[in-house]
C-alpha positions as a printed NumPy array, in Angstrom:
array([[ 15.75 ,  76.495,  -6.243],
       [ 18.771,  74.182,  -5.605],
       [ 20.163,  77.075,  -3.632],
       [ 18.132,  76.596,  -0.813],
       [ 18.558,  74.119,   2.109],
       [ 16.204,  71.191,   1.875],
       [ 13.771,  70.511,   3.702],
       [ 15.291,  68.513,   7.392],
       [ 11.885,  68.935,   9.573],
       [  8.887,  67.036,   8.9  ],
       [  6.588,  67.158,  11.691],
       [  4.348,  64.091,  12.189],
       [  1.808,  65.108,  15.14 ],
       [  1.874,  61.803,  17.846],
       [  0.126,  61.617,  21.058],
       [  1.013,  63.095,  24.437],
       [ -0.354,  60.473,  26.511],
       [ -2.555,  57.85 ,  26.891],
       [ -2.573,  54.34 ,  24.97 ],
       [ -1.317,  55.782,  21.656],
       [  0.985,  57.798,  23.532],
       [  4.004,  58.175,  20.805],
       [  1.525,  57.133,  18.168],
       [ -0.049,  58.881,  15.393],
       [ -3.671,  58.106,  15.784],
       [ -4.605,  58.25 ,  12.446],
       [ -2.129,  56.011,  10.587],
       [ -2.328,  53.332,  13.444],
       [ -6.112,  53.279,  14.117],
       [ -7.655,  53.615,  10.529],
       [ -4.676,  50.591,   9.569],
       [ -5.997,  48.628,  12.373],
       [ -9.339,  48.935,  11.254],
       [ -8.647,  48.599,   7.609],
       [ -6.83 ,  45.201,   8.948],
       [ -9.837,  44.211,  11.211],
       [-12.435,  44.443,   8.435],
       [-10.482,  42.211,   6.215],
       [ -9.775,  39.174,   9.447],
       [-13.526,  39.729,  10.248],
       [-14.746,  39.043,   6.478],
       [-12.353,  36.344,   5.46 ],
       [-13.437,  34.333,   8.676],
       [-16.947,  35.037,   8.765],
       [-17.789,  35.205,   5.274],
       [-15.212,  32.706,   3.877],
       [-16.537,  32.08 ,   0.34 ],
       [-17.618,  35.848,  -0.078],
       [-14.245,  36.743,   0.627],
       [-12.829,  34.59 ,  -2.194],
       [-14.953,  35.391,  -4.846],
       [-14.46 ,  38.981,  -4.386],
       [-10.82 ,  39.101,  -4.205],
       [-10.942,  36.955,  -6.892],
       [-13.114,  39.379,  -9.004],
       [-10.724,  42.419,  -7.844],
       [ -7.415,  40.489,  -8.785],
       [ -8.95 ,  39.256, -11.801],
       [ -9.168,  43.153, -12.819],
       [ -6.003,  44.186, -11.589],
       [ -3.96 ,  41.938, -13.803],
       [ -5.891,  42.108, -16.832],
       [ -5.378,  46.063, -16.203],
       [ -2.631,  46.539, -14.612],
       [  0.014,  43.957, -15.579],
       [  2.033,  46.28 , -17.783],
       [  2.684,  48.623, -14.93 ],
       [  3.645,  46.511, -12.768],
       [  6.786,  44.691, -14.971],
       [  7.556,  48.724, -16.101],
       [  7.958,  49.765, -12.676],
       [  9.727,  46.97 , -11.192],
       [ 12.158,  47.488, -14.22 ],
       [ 12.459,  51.206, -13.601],
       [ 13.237,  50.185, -10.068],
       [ 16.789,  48.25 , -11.173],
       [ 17.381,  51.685, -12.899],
       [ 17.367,  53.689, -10.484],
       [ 19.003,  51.734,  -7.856],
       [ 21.891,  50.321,  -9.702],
       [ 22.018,  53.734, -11.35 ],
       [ 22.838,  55.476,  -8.242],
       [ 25.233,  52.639,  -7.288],
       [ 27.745,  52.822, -10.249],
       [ 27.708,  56.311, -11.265],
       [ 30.735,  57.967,  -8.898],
       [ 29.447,  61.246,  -7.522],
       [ 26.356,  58.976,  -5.983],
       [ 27.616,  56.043,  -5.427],
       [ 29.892,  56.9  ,  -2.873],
       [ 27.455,  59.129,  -1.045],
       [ 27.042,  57.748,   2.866],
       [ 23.768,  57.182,   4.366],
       [ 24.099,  60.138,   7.306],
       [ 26.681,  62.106,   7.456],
       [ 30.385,  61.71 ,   6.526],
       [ 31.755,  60.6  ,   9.931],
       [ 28.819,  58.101,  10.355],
       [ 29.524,  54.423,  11.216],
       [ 28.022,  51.174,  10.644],
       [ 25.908,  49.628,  13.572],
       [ 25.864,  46.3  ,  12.355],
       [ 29.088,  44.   ,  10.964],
       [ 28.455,  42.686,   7.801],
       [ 27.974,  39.633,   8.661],
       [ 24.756,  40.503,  10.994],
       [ 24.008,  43.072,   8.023],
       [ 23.317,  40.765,   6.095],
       [ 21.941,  38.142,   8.146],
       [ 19.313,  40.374,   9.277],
       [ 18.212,  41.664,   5.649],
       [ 18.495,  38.489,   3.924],
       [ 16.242,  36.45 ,   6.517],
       [ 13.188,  39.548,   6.554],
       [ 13.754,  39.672,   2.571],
       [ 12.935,  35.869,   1.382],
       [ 14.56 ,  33.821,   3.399],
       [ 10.629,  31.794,   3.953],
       [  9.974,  32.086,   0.453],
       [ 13.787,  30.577,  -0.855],
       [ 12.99 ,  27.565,   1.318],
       [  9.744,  26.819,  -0.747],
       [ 10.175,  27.833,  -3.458],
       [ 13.937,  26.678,  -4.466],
       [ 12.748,  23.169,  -4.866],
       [  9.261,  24.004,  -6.184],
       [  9.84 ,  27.029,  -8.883],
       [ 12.708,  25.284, -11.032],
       [ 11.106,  21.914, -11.025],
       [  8.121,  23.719, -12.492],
       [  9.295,  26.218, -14.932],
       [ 11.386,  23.001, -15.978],
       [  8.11 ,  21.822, -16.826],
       [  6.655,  24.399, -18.309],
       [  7.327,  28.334, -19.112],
       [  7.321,  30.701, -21.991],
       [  9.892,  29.074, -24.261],
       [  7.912,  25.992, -23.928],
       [  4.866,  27.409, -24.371],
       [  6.025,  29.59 , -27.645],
       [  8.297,  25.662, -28.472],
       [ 11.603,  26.461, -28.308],
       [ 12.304,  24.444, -25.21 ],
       [ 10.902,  20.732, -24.391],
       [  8.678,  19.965, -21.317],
       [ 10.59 ,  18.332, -18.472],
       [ 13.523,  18.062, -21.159],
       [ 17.347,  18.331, -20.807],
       [ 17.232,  21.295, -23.031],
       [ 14.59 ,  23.633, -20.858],
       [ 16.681,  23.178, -17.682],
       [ 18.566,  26.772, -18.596],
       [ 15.478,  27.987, -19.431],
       [ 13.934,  27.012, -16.234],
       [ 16.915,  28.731, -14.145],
       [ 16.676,  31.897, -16.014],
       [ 13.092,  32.068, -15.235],
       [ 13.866,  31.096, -11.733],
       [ 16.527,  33.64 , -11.079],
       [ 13.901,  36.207, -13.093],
       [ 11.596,  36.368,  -9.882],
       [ 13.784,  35.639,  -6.91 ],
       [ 16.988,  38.243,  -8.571],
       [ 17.508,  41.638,  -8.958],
       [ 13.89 ,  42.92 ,  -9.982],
       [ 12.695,  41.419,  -6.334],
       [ 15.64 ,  43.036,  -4.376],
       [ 15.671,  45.795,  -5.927],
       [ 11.997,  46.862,  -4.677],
       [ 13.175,  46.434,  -1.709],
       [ 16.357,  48.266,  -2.223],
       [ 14.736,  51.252,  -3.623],
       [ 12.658,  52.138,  -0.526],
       [ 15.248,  51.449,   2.   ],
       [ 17.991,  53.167,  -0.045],
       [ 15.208,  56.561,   0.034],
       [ 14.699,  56.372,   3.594],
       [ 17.635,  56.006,   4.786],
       [ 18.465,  58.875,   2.479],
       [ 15.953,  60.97 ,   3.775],
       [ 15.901,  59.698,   7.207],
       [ 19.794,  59.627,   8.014],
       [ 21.214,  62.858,   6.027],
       [ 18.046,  64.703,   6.23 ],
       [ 16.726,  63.775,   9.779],
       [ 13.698,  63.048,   8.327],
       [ 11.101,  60.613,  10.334],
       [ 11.944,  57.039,   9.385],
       [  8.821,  56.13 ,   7.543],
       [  7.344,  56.273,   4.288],
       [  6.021,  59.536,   3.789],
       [  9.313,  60.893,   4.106],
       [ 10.255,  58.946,   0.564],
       [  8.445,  61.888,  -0.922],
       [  9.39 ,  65.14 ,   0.882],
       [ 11.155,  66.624,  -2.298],
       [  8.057,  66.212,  -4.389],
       [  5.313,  67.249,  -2.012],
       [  7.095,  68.968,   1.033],
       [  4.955,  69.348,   4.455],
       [  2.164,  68.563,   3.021],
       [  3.244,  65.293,   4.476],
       [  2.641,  66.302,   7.969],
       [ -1.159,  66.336,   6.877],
       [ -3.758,  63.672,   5.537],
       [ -1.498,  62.619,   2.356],
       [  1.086,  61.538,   4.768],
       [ -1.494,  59.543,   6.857],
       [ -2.585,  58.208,   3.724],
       [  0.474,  57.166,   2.392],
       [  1.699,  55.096,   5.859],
       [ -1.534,  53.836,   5.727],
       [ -1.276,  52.364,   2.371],
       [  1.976,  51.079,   3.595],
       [  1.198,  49.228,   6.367],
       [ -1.759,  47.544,   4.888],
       [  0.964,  46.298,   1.845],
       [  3.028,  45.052,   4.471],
       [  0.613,  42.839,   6.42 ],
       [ -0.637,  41.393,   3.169],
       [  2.917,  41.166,   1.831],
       [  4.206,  39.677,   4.583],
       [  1.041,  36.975,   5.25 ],
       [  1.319,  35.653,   1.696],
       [  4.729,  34.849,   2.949],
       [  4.109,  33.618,   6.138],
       [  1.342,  31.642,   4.245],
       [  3.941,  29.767,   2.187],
       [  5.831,  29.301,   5.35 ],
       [  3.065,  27.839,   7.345],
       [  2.158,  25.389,   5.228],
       [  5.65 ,  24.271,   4.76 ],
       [  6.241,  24.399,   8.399],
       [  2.834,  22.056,   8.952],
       [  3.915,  19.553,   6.321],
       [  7.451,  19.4  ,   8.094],
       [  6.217,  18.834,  11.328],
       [  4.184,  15.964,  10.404],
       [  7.102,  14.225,   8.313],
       [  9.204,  14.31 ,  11.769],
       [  6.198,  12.536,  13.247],
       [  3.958,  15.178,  14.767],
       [  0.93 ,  13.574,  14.311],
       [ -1.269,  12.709,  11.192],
       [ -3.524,  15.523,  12.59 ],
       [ -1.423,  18.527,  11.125],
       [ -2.862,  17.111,   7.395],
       [ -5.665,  16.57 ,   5.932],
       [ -7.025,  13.963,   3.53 ],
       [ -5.455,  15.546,   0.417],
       [ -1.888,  15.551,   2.368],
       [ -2.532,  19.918,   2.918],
       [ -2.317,  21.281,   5.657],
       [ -5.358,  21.061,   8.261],
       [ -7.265,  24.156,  10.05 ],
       [ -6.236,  22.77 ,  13.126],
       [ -2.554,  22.165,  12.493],
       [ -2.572,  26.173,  10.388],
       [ -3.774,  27.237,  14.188],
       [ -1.012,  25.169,  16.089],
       [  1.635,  26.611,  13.253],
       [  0.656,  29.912,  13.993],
       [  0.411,  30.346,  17.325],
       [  3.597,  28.916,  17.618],
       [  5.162,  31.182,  15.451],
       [  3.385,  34.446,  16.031],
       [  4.025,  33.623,  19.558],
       [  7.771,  33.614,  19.218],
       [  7.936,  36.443,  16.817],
       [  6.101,  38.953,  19.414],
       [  8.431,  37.86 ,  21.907],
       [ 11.517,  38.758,  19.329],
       [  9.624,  41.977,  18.657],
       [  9.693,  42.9  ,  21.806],
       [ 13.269,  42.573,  22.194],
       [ 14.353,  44.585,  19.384],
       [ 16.595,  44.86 ,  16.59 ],
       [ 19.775,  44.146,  18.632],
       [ 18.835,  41.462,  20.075],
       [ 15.919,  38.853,  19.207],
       [ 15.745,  39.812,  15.453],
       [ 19.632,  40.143,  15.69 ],
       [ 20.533,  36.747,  17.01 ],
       [ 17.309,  34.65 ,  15.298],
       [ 18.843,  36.351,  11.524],
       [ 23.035,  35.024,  12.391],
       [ 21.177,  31.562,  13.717],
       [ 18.57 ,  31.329,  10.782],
       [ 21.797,  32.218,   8.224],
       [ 24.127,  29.935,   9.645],
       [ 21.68 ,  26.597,   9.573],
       [ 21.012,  27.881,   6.073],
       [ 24.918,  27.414,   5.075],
       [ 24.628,  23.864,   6.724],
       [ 22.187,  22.952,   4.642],
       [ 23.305,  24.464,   1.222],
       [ 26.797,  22.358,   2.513],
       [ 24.415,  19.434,   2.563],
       [ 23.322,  19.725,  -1.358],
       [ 26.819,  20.841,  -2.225],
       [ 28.31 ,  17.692,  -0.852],
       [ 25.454,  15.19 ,  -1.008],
       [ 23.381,  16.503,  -4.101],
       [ 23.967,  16.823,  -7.772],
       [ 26.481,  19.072,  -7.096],
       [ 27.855,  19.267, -11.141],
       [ 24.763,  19.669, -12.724],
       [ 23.534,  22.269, -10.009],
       [ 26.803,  23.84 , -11.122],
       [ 26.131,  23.274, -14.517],
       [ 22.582,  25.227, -13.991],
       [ 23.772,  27.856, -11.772],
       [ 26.794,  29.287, -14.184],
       [ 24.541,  28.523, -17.282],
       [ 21.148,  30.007, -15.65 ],
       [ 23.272,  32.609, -14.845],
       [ 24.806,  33.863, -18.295],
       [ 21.518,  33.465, -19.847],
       [ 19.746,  35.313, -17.243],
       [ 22.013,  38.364, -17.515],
       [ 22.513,  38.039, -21.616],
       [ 18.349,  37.79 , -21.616],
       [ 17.538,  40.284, -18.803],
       [ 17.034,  43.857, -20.613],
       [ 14.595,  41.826, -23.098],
       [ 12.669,  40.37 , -19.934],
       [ 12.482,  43.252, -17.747],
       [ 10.376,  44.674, -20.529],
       [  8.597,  42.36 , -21.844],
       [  5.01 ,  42.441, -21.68 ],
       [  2.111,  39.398, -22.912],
       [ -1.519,  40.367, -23.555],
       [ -3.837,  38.094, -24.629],
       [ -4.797,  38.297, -28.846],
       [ -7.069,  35.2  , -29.262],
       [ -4.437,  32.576, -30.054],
       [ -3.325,  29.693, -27.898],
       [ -0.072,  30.559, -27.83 ],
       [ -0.589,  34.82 , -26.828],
       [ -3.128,  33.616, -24.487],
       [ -0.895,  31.194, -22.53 ],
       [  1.577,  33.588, -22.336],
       [ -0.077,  36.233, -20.58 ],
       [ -2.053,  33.94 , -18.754],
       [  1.651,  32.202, -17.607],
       [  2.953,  35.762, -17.002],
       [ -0.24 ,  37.017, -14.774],
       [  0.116,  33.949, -12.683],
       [  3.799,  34.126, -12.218],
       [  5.73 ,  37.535, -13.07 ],
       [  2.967,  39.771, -12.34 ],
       [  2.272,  38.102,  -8.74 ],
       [  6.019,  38.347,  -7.879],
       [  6.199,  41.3  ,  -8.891],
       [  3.373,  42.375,  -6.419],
       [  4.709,  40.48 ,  -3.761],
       [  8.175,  41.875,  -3.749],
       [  6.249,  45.368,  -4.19 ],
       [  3.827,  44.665,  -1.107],
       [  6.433,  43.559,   0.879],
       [  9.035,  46.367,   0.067],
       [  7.399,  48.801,   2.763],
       [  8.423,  46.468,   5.681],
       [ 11.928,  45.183,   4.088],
       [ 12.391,  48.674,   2.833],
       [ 11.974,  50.669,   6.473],
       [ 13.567,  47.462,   8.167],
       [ 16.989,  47.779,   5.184],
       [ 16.984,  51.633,   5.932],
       [ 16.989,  51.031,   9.864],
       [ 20.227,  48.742,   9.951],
       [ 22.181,  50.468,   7.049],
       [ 22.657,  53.851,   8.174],
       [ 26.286,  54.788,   7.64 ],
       [ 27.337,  52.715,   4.467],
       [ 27.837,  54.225,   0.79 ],
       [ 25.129,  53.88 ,  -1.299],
       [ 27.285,  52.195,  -3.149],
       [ 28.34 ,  49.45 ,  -0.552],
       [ 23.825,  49.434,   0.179],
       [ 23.414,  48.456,  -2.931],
       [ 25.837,  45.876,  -3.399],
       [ 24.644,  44.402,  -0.152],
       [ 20.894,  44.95 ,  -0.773],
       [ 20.368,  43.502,  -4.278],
       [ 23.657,  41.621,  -6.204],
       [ 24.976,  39.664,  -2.974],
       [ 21.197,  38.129,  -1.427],
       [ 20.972,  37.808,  -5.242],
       [ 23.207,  35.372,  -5.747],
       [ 22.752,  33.754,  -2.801],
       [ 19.376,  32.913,  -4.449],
       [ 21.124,  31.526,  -7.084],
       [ 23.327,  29.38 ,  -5.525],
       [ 20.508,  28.203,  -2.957],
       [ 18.311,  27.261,  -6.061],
       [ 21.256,  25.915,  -8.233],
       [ 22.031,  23.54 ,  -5.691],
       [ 18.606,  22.56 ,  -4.192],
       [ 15.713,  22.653,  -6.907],
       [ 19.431,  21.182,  -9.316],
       [ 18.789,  18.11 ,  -7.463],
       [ 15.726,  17.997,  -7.887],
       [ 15.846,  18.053, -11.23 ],
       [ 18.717,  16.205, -12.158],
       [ 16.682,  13.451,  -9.736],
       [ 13.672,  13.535, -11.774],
       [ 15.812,  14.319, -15.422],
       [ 17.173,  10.776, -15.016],
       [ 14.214,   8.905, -14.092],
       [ 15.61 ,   7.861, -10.763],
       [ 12.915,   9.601,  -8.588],
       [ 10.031,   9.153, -10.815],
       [  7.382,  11.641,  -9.537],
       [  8.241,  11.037,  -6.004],
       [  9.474,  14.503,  -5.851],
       [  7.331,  16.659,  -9.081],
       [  4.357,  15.121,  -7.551],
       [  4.5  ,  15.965,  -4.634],
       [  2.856,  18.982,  -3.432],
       [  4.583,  22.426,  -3.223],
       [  4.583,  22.585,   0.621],
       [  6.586,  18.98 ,   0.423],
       [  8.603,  18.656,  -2.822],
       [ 11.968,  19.659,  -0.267],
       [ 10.636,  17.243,   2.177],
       [ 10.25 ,  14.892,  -0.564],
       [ 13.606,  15.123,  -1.904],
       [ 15.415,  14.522,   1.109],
       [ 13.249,  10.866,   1.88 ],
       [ 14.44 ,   9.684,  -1.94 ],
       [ 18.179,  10.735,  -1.353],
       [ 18.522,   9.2  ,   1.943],
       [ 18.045,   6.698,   4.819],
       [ 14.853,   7.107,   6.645],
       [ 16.886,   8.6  ,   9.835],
       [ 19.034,  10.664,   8.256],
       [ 16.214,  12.113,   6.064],
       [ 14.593,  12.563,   9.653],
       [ 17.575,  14.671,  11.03 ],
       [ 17.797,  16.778,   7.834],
       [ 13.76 ,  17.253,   7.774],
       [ 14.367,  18.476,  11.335],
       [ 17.093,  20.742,  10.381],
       [ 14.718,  22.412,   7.557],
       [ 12.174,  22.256,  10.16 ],
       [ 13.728,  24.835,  13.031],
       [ 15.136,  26.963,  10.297],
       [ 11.595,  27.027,   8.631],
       [ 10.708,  28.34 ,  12.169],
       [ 13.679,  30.611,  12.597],
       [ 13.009,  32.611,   9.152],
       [  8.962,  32.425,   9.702],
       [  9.745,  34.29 ,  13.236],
       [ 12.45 ,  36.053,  11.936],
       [  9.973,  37.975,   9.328],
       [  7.617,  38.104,  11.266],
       [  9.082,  39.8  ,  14.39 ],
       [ 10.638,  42.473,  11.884],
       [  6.755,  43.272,  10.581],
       [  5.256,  43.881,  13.845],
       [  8.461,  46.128,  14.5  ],
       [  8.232,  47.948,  11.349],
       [  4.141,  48.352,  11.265],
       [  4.722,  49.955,  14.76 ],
       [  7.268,  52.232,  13.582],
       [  5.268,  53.452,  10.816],
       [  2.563,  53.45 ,  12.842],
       [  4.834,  55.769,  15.493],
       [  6.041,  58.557,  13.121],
       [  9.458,  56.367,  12.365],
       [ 10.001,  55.783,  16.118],
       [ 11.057,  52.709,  17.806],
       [  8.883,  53.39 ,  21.103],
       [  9.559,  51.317,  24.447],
       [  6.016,  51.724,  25.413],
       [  4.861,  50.422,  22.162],
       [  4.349,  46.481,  24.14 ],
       [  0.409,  46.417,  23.887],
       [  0.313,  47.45 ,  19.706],
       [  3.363,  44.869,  19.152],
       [  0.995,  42.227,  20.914],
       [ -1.38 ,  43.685,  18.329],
       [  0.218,  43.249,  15.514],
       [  1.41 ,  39.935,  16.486],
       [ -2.418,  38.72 ,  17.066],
       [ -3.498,  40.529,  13.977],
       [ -0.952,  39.01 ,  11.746],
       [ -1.761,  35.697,  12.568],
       [ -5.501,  35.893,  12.65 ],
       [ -4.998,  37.82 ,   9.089],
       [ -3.068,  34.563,   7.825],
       [ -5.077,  32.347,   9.012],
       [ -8.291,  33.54 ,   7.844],
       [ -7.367,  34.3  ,   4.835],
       [ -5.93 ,  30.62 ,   4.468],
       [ -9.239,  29.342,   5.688],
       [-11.348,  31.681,   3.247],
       [ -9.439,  29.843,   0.02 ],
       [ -6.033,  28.457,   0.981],
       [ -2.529,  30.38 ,  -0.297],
       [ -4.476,  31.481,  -3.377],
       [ -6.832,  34.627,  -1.129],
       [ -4.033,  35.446,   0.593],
       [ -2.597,  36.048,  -2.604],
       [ -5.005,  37.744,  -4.55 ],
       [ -5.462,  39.864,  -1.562],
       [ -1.882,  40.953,  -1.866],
       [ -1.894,  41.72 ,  -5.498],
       [ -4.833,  43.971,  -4.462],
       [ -3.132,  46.101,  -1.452],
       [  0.611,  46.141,  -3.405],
       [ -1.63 ,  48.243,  -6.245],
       [ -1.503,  51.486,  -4.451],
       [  1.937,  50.991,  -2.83 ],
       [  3.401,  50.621,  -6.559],
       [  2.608,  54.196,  -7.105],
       [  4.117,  55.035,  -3.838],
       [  7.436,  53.425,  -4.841],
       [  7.491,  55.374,  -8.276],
       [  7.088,  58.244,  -6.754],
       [  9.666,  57.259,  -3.967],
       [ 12.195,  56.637,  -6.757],
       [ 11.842,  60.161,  -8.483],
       [ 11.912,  62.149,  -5.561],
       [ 15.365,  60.162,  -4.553],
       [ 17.011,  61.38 ,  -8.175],
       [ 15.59 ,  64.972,  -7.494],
       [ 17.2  ,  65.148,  -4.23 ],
       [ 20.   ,  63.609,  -5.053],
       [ 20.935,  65.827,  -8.309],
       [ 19.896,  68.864,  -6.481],
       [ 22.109,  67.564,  -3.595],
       [ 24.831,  67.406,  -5.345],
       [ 24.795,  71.127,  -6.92 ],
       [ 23.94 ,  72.411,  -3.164],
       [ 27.505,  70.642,  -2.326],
       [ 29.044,  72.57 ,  -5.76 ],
       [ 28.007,  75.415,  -4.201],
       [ 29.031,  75.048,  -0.765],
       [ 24.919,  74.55 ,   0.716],
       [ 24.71 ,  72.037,   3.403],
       [ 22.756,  69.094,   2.823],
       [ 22.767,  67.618,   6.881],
       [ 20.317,  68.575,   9.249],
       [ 22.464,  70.117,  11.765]])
């Protein structure tokens, strides 16, 4: 069977004319319905919305928790598999004479700012300072709350969610389409992750089904992000003197200062979309990286720069000496205090990363394969998981180290752990420093906050639309951008309405459910075609589309 040529035609029927001209009516109208059900219900019926999501996510981690830690383990396998062993490794995406389109630089720029760049700026202060209060070694007492001797502990656990099982989700499905899409000539969307496995059969229904699923992931994947964001975004523009009307009572985030945020930012992200890769997206990812750099030079110079060392080296070792053990480890509940903490701990926190990263691997995925064509899977992989990696590190090392070492010595009290997670950065920077220089720093975190939030954004509505257009980028594709731009936003903020961060999030766990499958499917059929690849070259078969 690995005699014959594989399969290098998959025929995705679009429209001729008319508004979904270059569209595939199926995936793009039953996703924008699917979409418009769930905006509709989470504004109109608010507290329906949350208990029922809250019911379904309920179920899903109590059933499904062990999958989803197996699968994004089996996910590093496969990817970093591929990378090291030769014969794979140095395989290009496309064919042999193929060259980059992007430097590295912009490469990276551009993957690391639709990846997590939103999510590092929250959560680098937020996630050490509270797994340095409390996380599995504490729970199980081999580690003291908020003591000098959990602050490894908290880094590994840190560097757990935000490392190589998060990257390498989205790794996997940009590593298979571009595989599929750029030696194969396959359409650049999801279905074609599974040609070798179901063939085309993906022309039909199970293809429609399958972009379906995937776009759905991605717009919850990508809110729950953009939720983070948002509320970060409100709290900063109210510490650089806004207006006390962007907040509430309890120092959150108001409805009326969630709209402003959003129609900011959904506003400027449709306008990137519409520009492209090469440009908008391009030029907002180099900006949003290098105003990232100024302020990692910031805590380098200004912070607790030795005992951010201290934890990044130390987190570091431990993380990689600890990581087979973790990748597999599972917690159920067994009627003790301690088993039930633990899997409660790990549902809350492991199993909802591990969802997000999955939920929002469709849209990084397709957006990693579209600017990597031409590099070794080796070089992808490198670039895709171990260097954004440890820029994680470093970024959390440096900027939740401070925070820590701040609050380790008593000097900042609870100015900065009591603060809520939307403000802990914002926080940090009024206790290290004069009132106006905190003010030009909160600025600083302010526009970048902006730049990643449009920056992820505008690469959504992009890669929705491709999906949506059989793996085309399509010129007349203006009005279902605009679509996408207004649907992402209302989706956002209804869902932040309807119960705050927490819906959005249990909504995601929800739609990343199906995806998962998806993705594990995704990852066999890329060994298949690889190993049978690789005996059509033995014997002289070509494995191009020509």
């Amino acid at each position: 069977m690995s005699n014959k040529p594989p399969l290098t035609d998959l025929p995705i029927k679009t429209s001729d004319d008319g508004f979904y001209e270059g569209f595939n009516k199926y995936v793009a109208i039953t996703s924008k319905i699917l979409i418009a059900v769930l905006i509709v219900w989470a504004i109109f019926l608010p507290v329906n919305a949350d208990a029922v999501l809250k019911e379904l996510n309920n179920g899903i981690l109590k059933g499904f928790a062990s999958w989803y830690i197996y699968v994004s383990a089996c996910f590093i396998i496969v990817c970093v598999g591929l990378a090291i062993i030769p014969l794979t490794g140095r395989l290009k995406l496309g064919t042999d004479d193929r060259k980059p389109e992007f430097s590295r630089f912009s490469w990276f720029s551009m993957m690391f700012g639709a990846g997590i760049g939103v999510g590092m700026l929250t959560f680098a202060t937020a996630e050490p300072m509270y797994h340095f209060a409390t996380n599995p070694n504490v729970i199980m007492g081999e580690t003291t709350a908020s003591g000098a001797d959990n602050v490894t502990q908290a880094y590994v656990w840190s560097y757990m969610h935000w490392g190589f099982s998060a990257w390498a989700c989205y790794s996997l499905v940009g590593l298979s389409l571009a595989y599929f899409s750029f030696r194969r000539g396959l359409p650049l969307t999801i279905r074609s992750g599974l040609a070798p496995l179901f063939g085309k059969s993906l022309s039909g229904v199970l293809g429609h089904v399958v972009d379906v699923v995937a776009v759905v992931a991605t717009i919850l994947g990508v809110a729950q992000t953009l939720g983070f964001g948002v509320e970060q975004f409100v709290s900063g523009l109210h510490r650089v003197g806004f207006g006390d009307w962007l907040v509430g009572a309890d120092s959150k985030p108001s409805i009326a200062g969630i709209l402003v945020a959003l129609v900011i930012i959904m506003g400027a992200s449709t306008l990137s979309a519409l520009s492209g890769v090469g440009k908008g997206i391009k030029w907002l990812s180099n900006l949003n990286m290098g105003l990232s750099f100024i302020i990692l030079g910031f805590f380098l110079i200004f912070g607790s720069t030795f005992f951010g060392l201290g934890a990044l080296f130390g987190g570091l070792f431990e993380y990689l000496i600890q990581l087979p053990k973790l990748l597999f480890t599972v917690w159920k509940p067994d009627g003790t205090e301690t088993g039930d903490a633990l899997a409660g701990w790990q549902g809350g926190w492991s199993v909802f990363y591990w969802a997000w990263w999955i939920a929002f691997a469709p849209f990084v995925g397709v957006f990693l394969a579209r600017i990597s064509a031409g590099r070794s899977i080796r070089e992808y992989v490198l670039g895709s998981i171990i260097v954004p990696s440890l820029m994680c590190f470093v970024w959390f090392a440096m900027v939740g180290g401070t925070a820590i070492d701040l609050t380790l010595n008593g000097t900042a009290g609870d100015a900065i752990s009591g603060a809520g997670q939307q403000n802990q950065l914002f926080a940090m920077l009024d206790f290290m420093l004069s009132s106006g220089i905190a003010w030009v720093m909160a600025a600083i975190v302010v526009v970048l906050l902006l730049t990643y939030l449009v920056t992820t954004a505008d690469s959504a509505i992009l890669i929705v639309n491709t999906i949506n257009a059989a793996g085309e980028e399509k010129p007349s594709s203006r009005p279902h951008i605009i679509f996408w731009g207004v649907a992402l936003s209302l989706t956002v903020g209804g869902l932040l309405i309807a119960g705050g961060v927490g819906a959005i999030q249990k909504a995601m766990v929800i739609g990343a459910l199906p995806f998962s499958l998806v993705m594990a499917l995704m990852g066999v059929a890329l060994v298949k075609a690889i190993i049978r690849d690789a005996i059509r070259e033995k014997n002289g078969i070509s494995q191009f589309n020509d």
